[in-house]
C-alpha positions as CSV (number, residue, x, y, z in Angstrom):
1,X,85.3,133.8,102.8
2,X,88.2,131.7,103.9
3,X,86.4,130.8,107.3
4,X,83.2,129.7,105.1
5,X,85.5,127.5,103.2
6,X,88.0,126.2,106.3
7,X,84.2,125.7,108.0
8,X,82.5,123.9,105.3
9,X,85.9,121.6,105.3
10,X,85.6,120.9,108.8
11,X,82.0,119.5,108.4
12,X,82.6,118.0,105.3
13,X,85.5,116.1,107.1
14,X,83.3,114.8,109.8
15,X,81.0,113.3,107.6
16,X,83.4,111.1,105.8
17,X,85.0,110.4,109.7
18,X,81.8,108.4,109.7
19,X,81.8,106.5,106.4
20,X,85.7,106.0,107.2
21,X,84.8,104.2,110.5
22,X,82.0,102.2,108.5
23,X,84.5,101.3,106.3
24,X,87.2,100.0,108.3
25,X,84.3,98.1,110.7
26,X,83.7,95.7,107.7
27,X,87.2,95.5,106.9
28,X,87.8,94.0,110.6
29,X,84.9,92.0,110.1
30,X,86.0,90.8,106.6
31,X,89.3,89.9,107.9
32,X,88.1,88.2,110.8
33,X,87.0,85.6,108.5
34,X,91.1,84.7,107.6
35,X,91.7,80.9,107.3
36,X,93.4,78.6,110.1
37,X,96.6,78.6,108.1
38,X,97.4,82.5,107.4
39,X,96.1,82.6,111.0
40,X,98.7,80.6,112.4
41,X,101.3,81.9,109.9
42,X,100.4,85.1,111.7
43,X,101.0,83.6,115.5
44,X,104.6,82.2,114.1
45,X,105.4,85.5,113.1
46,X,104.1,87.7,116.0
47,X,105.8,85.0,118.2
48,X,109.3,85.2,116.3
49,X,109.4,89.1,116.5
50,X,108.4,89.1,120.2
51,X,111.2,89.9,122.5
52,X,110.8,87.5,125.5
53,X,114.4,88.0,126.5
54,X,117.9,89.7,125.9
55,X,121.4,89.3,127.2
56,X,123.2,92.5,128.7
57,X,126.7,92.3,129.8
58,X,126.2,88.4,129.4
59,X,122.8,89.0,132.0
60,X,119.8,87.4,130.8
61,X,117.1,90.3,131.0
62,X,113.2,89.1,130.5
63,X,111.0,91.3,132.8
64,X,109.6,93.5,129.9
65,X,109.6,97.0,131.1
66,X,113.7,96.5,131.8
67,X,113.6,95.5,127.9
68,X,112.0,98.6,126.6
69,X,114.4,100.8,128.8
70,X,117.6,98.6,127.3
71,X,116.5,98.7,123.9
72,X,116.4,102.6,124.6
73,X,119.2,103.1,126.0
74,X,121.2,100.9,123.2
75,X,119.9,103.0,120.6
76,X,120.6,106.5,122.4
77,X,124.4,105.9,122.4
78,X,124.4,104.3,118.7
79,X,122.9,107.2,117.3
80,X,123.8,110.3,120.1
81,X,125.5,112.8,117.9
82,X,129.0,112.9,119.3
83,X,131.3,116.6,118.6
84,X,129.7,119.9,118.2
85,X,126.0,120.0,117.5
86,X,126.1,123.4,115.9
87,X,123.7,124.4,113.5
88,X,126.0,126.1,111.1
89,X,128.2,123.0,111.1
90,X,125.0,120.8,110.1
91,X,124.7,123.5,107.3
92,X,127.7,123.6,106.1
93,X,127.8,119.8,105.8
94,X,124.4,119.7,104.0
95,X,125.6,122.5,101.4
96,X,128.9,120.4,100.9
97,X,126.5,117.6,99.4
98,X,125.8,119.1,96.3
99,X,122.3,117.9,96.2
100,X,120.5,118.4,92.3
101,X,118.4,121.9,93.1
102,X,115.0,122.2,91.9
103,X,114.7,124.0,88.6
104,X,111.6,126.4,87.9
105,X,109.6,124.2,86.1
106,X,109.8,121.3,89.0
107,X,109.3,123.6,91.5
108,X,106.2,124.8,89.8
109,X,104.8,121.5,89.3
110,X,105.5,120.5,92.9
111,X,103.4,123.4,94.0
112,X,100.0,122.2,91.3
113,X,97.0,121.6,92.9
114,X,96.3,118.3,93.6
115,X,94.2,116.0,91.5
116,X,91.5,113.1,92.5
117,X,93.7,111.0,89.5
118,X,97.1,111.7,90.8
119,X,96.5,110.7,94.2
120,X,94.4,107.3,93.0
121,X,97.5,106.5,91.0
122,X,99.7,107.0,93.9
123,X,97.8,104.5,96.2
124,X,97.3,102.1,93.2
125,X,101.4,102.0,92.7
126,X,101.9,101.1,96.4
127,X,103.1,97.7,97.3
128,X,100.5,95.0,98.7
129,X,100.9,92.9,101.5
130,X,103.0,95.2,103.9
131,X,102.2,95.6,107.7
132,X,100.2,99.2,108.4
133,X,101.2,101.7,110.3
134,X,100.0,103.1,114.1
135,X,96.4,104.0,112.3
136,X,96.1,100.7,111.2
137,X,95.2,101.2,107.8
138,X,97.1,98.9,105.1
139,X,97.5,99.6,101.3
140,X,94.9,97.3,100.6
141,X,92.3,98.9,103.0
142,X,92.6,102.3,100.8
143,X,92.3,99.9,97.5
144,X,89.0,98.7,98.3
145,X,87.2,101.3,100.0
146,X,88.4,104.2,98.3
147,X,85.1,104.9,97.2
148,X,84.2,106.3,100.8
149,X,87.5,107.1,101.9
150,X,88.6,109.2,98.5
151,X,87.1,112.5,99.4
152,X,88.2,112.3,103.0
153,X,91.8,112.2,101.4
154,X,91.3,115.1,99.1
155,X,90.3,117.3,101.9
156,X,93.2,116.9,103.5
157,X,95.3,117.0,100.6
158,X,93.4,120.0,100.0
159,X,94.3,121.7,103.8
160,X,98.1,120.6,103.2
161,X,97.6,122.8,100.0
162,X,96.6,126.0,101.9
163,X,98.6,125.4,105.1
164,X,101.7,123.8,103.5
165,X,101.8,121.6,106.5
166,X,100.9,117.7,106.4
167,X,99.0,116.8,110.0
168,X,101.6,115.5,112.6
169,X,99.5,112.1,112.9
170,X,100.6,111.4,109.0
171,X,104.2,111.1,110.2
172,X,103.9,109.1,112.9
173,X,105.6,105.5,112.7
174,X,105.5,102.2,114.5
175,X,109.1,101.2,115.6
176,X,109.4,97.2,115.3
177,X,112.2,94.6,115.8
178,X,112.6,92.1,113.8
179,X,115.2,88.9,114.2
180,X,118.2,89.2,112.0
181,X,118.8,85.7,112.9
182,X,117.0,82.3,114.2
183,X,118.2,82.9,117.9
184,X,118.5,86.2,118.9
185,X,119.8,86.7,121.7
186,X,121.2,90.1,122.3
187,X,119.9,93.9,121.1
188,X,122.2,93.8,118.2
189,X,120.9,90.8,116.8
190,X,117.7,93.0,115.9
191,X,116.9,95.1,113.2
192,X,114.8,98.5,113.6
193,X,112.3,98.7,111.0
194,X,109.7,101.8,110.8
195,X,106.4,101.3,109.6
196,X,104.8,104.4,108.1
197,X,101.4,105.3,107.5
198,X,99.9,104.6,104.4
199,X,98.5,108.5,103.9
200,X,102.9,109.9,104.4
201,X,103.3,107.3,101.7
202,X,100.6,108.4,99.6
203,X,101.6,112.5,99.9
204,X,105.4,111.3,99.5
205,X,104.7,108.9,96.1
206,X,102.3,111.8,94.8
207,X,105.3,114.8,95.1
208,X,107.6,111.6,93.7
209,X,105.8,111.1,90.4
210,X,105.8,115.0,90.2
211,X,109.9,115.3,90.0
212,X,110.2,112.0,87.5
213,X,111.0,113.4,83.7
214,X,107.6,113.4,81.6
């Protein structure tokens, strides 16, 4: 019975694959129509956050692939872990928190099957206007087509109900650099910001609104 159903899933996926597609064809067609000036707003920013060129032990560095590799290796050493890396240690410092646990009735309601509401209200409570994630699907995109992309989302809402694991491609993220000042010059003058996609934020604001107080 459970093949039947992980079957019937599978297909049902596919079909809204296709209307998903449509959907986001017209939504690149519709935003092709964007006006000369959010369209050269656009080119200011892309050209701001582009990294031409960075200084390394007072060398300017510009070819792009050396760039890449610097930007790396900077970040390696800021965040390697430096000591012992021992599990136990990590545990210990986690139980030393004295994080809020999860009472009966929380851990109850974070386990509820999903609802077609509960997820809509989620995607309608997300900010507007923010850049999308390596899928390329913005808040706004979800907004407006949720008509055909809705029962595509409850599937897999539905699959991370019976597996209780979210598909790998939700979590990944887009890793940007963005100018803390008007002349950057060196790696440090840049500022790491992740962009998510828009289905982790939907999953993560649904199991939110579940731990609030009523």
């Amino acid at each position: 019975m459970k093949s039947l159903s992980n079957k019937a899933m599978a297909l049902n996926r596919q079909l809204h694959i296709k209307w998903w597609t449509k959907a986001r064809t017209t939504w690149l067609e519709e935003n092709d129509k964007i006006t000369k000036f959010f369209h050269n707003r656009a080119k200011y920013k892309k050209s701001r956050n582009y990294v031409s060129q960075i200084s390394v032990n007072d060398k300017p560095v510009s070819d792009h692939s050396l760039i890449v590799k610097e930007f790396a290796k900077w970040y390696k050493n800021l965040w390697k872990k430096e000591g012992s890396t021992n599990a136990c240690n990590v545990w210990d410092y986690a139980e030393s928190l004295n994080w809020k646990r999860l009472n009966r009735h929380e851990k109850t309601n974070l386990s509820k099957e999903f609802s077609g509401e509960e997820i809509w209200n989620a995607v309608n409570s997300l900010g507007r206007g923010k850049s999308p994630g390596p899928d390329g699907f913005n808040v706004e995109f979800y907004i407006k087509y949720w008509h055909i992309v809705k029962s595509f989302i409850e599937i897999a809402f539905k699959e991370f109900e019976n597996s209780s694991r979210l598909p790998d491609y939700w979590g990944d993220t887009s890793l940007v650099f963005v100018a803390k000042n008007s002349s950057p010059a060196r790696i440090s003058d840049y500022r790491p910001i992740a962009l998510c996609n828009v289905l982790y934020k939907i999953i993560s604001k649904v199991l939110v609104n579940r731990l609030k107080p009523a």
